[in-house]
Structures are given as C-alpha cells and as structure tokens.
C-alpha positions as CSV (number, residue, x, y, z in Angstrom):
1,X,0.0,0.0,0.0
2,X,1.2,3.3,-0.8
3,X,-1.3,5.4,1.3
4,X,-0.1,8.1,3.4
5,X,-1.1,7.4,7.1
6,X,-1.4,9.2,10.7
7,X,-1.2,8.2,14.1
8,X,-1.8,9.4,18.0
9,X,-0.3,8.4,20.7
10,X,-1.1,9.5,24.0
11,X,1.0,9.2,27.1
12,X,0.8,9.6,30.6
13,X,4.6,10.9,32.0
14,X,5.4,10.3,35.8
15,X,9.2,12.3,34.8
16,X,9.1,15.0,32.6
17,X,12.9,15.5,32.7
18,X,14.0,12.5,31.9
19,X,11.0,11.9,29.3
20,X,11.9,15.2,27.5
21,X,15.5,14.3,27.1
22,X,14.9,11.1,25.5
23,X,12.1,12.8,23.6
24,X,14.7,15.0,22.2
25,X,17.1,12.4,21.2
26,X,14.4,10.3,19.3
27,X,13.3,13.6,17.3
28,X,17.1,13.9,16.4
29,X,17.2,10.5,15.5
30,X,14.3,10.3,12.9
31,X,14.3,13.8,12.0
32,X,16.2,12.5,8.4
33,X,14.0,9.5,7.8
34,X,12.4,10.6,4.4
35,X,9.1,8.7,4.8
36,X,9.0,10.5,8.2
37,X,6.7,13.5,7.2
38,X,5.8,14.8,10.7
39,X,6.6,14.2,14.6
40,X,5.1,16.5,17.0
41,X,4.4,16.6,20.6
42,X,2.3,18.4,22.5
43,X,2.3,18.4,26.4
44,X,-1.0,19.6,28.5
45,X,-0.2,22.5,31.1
46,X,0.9,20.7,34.0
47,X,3.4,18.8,31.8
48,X,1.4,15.3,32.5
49,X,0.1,14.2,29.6
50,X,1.5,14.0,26.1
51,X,-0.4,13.7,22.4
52,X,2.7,12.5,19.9
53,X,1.3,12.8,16.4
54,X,3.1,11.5,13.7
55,X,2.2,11.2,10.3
56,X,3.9,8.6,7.8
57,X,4.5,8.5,3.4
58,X,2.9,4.8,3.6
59,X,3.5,1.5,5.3
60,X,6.9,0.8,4.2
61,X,8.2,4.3,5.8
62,X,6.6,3.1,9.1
63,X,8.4,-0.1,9.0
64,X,11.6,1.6,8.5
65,X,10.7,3.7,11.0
66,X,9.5,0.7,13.7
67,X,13.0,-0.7,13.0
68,X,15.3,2.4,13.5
69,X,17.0,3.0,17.0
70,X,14.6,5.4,17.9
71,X,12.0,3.0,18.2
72,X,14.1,-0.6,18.9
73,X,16.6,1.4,22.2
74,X,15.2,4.9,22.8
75,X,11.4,4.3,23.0
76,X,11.4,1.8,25.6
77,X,13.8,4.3,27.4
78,X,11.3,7.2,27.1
79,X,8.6,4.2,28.2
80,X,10.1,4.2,31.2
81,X,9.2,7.8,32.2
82,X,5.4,7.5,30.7
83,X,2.7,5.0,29.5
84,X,0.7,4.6,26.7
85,X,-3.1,5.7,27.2
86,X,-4.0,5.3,23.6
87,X,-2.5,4.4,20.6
88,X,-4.7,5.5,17.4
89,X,-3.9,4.7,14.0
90,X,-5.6,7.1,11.2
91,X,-5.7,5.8,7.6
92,X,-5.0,2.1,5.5
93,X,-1.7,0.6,6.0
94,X,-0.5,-3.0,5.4
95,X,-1.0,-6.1,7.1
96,X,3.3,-5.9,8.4
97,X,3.0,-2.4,9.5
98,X,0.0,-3.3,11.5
99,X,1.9,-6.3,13.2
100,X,4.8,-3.8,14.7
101,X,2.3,-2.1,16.1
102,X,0.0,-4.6,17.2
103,X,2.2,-5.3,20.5
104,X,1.3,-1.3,21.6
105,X,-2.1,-1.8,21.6
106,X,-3.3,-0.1,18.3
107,X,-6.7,1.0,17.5
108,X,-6.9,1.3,13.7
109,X,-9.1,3.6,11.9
110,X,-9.8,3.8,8.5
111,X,-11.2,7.1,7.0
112,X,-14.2,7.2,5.8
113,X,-15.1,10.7,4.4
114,X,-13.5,14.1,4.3
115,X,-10.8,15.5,2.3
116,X,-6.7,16.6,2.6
117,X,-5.5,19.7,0.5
C-alpha cells in the first residue's frame, strides 16, 4: 500500500525530565527519515500528559521507522518515564506495519469521508 497514514499516541509521563531528554534524542534520530513527514508533541499544562502525532509516506516508511534505533533502544527508554493511554492509528496501511504495532495496543481507523488539500 502506498497510502499516506497518521497516528496518535497518547501518554501519561510520571518524569518529565527524563522523558523530555529522551524525547529529544528520538526527534534527532528520525528527524532525516524521508518517509517521516511529521513528529510532533504536545504536552498539557501541568506537563502530565502528552499527544505525539506522527504522520507517515505509507507502510513501508513506518516499518523503517518501527526498525530504526529510535523506536528498537530509545522508546522503551522514554517508556520508562510514561505509559501509553491510547495508541490510534488514522488511515490504510498494510498487514506488516500493523503487526509492529499490534504489540502497543493499536486501535486502527480507517477514513471514511472528508478531504486533505
């Protein structure tokens, strides 16, 4: 499948220190992956709860991406520091990218109206 795709993650963090320093070492890492087309974080006031969007060029950037050191060393670091409350995938993607994330509890969600521009 070549469909672009989204996802959601978000996290509860019991150490925002720690979680924003291996935060910023995983955006440095996959900052040059080219089917990478966005990583963002956003963090509620009290610096508590975290919505990690990410949005990828199609399936086979995701599994490059579900095999890079950002995701196999650093996100079970940064896992360590918070914990997944919801893990929500936004589009069509293949039958192997949905088994790397199956393990994190992925809700899938295929679009069914609407446009992109």
């Amino acid at each position: 499948m070549t469909n672009k795709f989204r996802l959601t993650n978000v996290l509860n963090i019991s150490d925002i220190e720690q979680f924003t320093d291996i935060a910023k070492k995983i955006i440095a890492e996959i900052e040059s992956e080219v089917g990478t087309l966005a990583f963002q974080m956003y963090m509620d006031e009290q610096n508590s709860k975290c919505v990690i969007y990410e949005q990828f060029a199609d399936s086979d950037a995701w599994i490059t991406h579900a095999n890079s050191n950002a995701a196999k060393l650093l996100l079970p670091e940064l896992l360590k520091h918070a914990s997944i409350e919801k893990f929500e995938v936004l589009g069509d993607l293949s039958e192997e990218a949905k088994k790397t994330m199956d393990g994190l509890g992925a809700i899938y969600l295929k679009r069914k109206m609407g446009f992109e521009k």
